[in-house]
ROVEXFI-898443 format. One record per residue (C-alpha): residue in three letters; x, y, z. Coordinates in steps of 0.05 Angstrom, whole numbers, padded with zeros to 5 digits, always signed. Layout:
residues N
AlaXYZ/...
***
This chain:
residues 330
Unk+01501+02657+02376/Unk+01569+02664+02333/Unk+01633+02647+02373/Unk+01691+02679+02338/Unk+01759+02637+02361/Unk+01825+02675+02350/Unk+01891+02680+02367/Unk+01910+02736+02425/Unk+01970+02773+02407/Unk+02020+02797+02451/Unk+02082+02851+02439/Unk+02140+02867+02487/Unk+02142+02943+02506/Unk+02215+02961+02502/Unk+02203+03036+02522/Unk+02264+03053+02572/Unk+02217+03088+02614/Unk+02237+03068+02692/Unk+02182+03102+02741/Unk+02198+03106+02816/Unk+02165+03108+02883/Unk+02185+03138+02944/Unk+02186+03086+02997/Unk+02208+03096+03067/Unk+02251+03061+03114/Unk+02211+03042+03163/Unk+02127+03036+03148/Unk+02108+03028+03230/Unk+02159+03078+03243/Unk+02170+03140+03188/Unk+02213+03185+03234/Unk+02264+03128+03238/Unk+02332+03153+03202/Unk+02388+03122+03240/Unk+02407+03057+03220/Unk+02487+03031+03255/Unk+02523+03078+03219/Unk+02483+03098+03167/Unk+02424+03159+03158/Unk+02376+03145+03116/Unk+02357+03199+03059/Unk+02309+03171+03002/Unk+02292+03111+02974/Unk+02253+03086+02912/Unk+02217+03023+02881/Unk+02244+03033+02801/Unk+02192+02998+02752/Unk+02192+02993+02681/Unk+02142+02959+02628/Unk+02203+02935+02593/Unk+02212+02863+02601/Unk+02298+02869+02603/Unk+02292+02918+02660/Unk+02300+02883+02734/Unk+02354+02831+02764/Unk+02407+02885+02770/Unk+02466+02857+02804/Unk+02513+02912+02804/Unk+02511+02986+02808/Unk+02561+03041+02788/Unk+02557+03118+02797/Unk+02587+03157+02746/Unk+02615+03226+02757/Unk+02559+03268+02725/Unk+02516+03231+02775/Unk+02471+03180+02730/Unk+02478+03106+02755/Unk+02506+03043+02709/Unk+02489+02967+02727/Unk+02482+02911+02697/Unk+02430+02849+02703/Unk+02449+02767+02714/Unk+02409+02772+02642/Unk+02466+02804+02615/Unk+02434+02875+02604/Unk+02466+02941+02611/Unk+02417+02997+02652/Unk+02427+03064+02657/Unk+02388+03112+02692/Unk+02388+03180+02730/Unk+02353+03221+02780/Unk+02323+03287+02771/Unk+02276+03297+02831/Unk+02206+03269+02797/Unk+02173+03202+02790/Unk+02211+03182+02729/Unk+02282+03171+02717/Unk+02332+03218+02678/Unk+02351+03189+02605/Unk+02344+03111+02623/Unk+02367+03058+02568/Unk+02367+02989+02570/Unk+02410+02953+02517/Unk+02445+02886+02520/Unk+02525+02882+02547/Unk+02569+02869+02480/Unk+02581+02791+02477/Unk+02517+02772+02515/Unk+02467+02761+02449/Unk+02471+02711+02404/Unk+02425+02646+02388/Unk+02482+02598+02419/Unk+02492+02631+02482/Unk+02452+02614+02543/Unk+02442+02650+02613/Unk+02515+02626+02640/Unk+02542+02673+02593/Unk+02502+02728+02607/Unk+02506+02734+02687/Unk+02540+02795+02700/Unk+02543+02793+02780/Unk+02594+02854+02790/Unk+02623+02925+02756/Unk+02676+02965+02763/Unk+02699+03038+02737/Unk+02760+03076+02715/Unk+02738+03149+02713/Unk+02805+03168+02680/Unk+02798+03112+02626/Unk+02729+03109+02621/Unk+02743+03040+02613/Unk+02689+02986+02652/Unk+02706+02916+02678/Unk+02642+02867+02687/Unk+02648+02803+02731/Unk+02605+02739+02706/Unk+02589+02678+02755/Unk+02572+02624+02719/Unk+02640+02630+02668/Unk+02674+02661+02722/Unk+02704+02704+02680/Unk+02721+02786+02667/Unk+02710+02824+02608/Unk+02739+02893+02599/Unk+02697+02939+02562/Unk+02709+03002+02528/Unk+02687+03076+02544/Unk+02608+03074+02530/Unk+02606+02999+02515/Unk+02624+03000+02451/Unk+02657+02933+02444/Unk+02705+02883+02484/Unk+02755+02900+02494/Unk+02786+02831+02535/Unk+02760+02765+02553/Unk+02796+02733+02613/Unk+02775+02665+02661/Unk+02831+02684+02712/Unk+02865+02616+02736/Unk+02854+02619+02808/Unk+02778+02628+02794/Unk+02773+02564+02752/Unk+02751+02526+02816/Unk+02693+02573+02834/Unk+02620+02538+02823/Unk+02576+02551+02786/Unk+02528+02587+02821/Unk+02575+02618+02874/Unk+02633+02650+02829/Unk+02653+02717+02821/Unk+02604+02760+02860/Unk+02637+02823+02866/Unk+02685+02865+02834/Unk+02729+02922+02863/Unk+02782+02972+02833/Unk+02818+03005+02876/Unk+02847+03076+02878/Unk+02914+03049+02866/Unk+02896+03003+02804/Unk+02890+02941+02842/Unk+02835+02904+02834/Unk+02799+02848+02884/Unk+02748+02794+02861/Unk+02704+02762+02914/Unk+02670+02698+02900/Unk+02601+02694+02930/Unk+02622+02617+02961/Unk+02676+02585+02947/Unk+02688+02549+03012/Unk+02765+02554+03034/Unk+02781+02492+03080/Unk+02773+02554+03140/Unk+02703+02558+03114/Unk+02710+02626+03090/Unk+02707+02647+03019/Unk+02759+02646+02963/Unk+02782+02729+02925/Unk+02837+02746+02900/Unk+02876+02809+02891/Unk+02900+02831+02823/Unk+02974+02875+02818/Unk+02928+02913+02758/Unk+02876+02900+02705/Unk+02858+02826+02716/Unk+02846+02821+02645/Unk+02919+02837+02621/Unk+02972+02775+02630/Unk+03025+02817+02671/Unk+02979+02826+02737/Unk+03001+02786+02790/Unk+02948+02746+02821/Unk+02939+02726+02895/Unk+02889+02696+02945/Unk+02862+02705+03013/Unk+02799+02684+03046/Unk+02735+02733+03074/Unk+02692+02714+03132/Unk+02628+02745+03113/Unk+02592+02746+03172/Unk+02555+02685+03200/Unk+02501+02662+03149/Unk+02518+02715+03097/Unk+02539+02722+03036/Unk+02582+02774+02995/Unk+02541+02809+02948/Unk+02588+02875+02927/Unk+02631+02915+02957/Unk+02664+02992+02935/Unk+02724+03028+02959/Unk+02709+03089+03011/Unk+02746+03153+03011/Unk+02795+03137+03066/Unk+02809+03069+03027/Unk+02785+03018+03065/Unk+02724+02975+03025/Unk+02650+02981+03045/Unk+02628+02907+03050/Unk+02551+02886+03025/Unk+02522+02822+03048/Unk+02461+02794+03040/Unk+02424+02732+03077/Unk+02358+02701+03057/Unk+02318+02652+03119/Unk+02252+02636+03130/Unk+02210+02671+03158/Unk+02248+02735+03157/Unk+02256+02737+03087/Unk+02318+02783+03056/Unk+02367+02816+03110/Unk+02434+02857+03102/Unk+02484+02884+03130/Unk+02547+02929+03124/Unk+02618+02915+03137/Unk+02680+02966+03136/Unk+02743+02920+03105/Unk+02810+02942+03130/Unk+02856+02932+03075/Unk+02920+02938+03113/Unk+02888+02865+03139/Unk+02900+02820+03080/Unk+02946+02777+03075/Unk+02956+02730+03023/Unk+02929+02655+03042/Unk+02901+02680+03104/Unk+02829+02700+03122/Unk+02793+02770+03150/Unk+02741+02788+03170/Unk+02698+02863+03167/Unk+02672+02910+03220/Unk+02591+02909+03227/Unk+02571+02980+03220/Unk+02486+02974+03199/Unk+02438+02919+03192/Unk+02371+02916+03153/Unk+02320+02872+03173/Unk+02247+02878+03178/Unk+02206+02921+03190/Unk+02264+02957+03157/Unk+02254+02969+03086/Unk+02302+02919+03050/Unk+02299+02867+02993/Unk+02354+02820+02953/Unk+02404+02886+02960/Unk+02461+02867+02909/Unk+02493+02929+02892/Unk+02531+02983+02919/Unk+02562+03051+02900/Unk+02585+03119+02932/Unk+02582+03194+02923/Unk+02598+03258+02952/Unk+02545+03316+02977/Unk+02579+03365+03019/Unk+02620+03336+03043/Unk+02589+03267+03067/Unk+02601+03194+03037/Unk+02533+03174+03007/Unk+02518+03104+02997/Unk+02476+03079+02942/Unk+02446+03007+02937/Unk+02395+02965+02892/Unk+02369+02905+02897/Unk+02364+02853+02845/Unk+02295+02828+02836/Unk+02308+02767+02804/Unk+02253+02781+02745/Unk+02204+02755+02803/Unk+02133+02784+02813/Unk+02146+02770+02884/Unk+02210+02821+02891/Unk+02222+02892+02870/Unk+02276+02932+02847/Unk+02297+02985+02893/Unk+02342+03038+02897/Unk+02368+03064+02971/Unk+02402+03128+02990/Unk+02446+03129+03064/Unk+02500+03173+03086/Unk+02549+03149+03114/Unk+02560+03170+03195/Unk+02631+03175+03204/Unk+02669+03149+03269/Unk+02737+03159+03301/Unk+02795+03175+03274/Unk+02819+03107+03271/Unk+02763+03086+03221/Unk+02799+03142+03170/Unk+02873+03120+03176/Unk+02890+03105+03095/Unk+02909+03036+03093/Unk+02974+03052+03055/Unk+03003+03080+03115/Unk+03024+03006+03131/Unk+03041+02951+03089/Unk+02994+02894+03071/Unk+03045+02824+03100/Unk+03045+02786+03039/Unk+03034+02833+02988/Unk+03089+02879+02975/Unk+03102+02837+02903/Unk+03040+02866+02884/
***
């Protein structure tokens, strides 16, 4: 008998290739649609053999309808949808300033994006550095590197969570924790770019609500922001819910609070649901969300696809129709 000892050889398969599954919302019920405020449309598991796709943190939606996010492993991922079991044109490539032998995963975790269509300029949020970095049309290159002042403070593993510009040029920055003596959670509202020295900077506290967490949040068409927050408990596992954020409510050093409008639990498909972005179809707000699957075998990467139902009149009222206390400086 001749034993032949070697050594097993293994290669990384970088092909971009993302593959997807159509899941439903509910398994024990499949006519189930209506969900709070939301009606569900599609949904997806997204799976790739390369070993940089997963842990997607943020999502984006650009305007010729393929989807931008980025990873906590600092990766850039972008993908379409063209009505088969693979994605349209995906890449994977690594954000600029997030290789290098010296760096280590605190300078890669990109937790939140944010989009200038007229620009085409991007803005990424990291946790651990607590930090922005404004990047160029198509990634290019950096464009600036800022660690605003009042984020200094934020932890480590409960910094800047989300990242929101608004119609107007504002931007807001939620932290995912940073406990305000109120108990809620430190973010801050920007006068402009947050990377640019001129933009004022001021902060007020959220209230997520009880036992959740901020995860991202986007602006809606009437203004006010679409809240996403995520809790994790034993034994239920991964829950969410939705919040509608009055902006005419902030006020700077004071704390608010969203309106409920749809919760995800179990049986209810859901998983670690960390971003969120919107489009139009006739006429109705769709929401888009993914969940980051923390590179775990245990956790999957899925895309979901809501419209949004839309309420009284009073959920539509543009918030600059009053002024913000507090905030006219800015």
């Amino acid at each position: 008998m001749i034993c032949v000892v070697g050594t097993r050889i293994t290669r990384p398969n970088y092909d971009p290739t993302i593959t997807l599954i159509s899941l439903p919302l509910n398994p024990e019920n499949p006519n189930q649609k209506k969900v709070g405020q939301l009606l569900f449309q599609d949904a997806w598991e997204l799976t790739s053999v390369n070993p940089n796709f997963g842990g997607i943190s943020a999502l984006n939606r650009l305007e010729d309808g393929r989807f931008i996010g980025v990873s906590d492993a600092g990766t850039l991922i972008g993908f379409g949808l063209k009505g088969d079991d693979t994605a349209d044109r995906p890449f994977l490539a690594p954000l600029p300033g997030a290789t290098g032998e010296e760096l280590t995963f605190r300078d890669k975790d990109s937790e939140a994006i944010a989009y200038d269509p007229q620009s085409g300029r991007f803005w990424v949020a990291y946790e651990f550095r607590n930090a922005v970095r404004r990047f160029s049309r198509s990634f290019a290159r950096t464009e600036r590197f800022v660690q605003p002042p009042l984020m200094k403070d934020w932890s480590a593993n409960s910094g800047a969570e989300a990242i929101v510009r608004l119609k107007d040029g504002r931007f807001i920055i939620f932290s995912e924790g940073y406990d305000l003596p109120d108990n809620s959670y430190q973010a801050i509202l920007f006068s402009g770019d947050p990377t640019l020295e001129g933009s004022a900077a001021a902060s007020f506290g959220y209230n997520p609500p009880n036992g959740y967490k901020v995860t991202d949040a986007v602006q809606l068409p009437n203004g006010n922001l679409l809240m996403l927050h995520r809790r994790i408990s034993f034994p239920s596992g991964f829950t969410v819910k939705l919040g509608i954020l009055n902006l005419n409510t902030i006020i700077a050093g004071e704390s608010i609070k969203s309106k409920v409008i749809a919760s995800l639990e179990p049986p209810l498909l859901v998983d670690n649901l960390e971003g969120i972005t919107l489009s139009e179809e006739n006429g109705r707000t769709i929401i888009w969300m993914i969940s980051d699957n923390n590179f775990n075998i245990f956790q999957r990467t899925i895309l979901m696809k809501f419209a949004l139902i839309e309420q009284g009149s009073a959920d539509k009222k543009k918030p600059d129709e009053d002024i913000s206390p507090g905030f006219e400086s800015l």
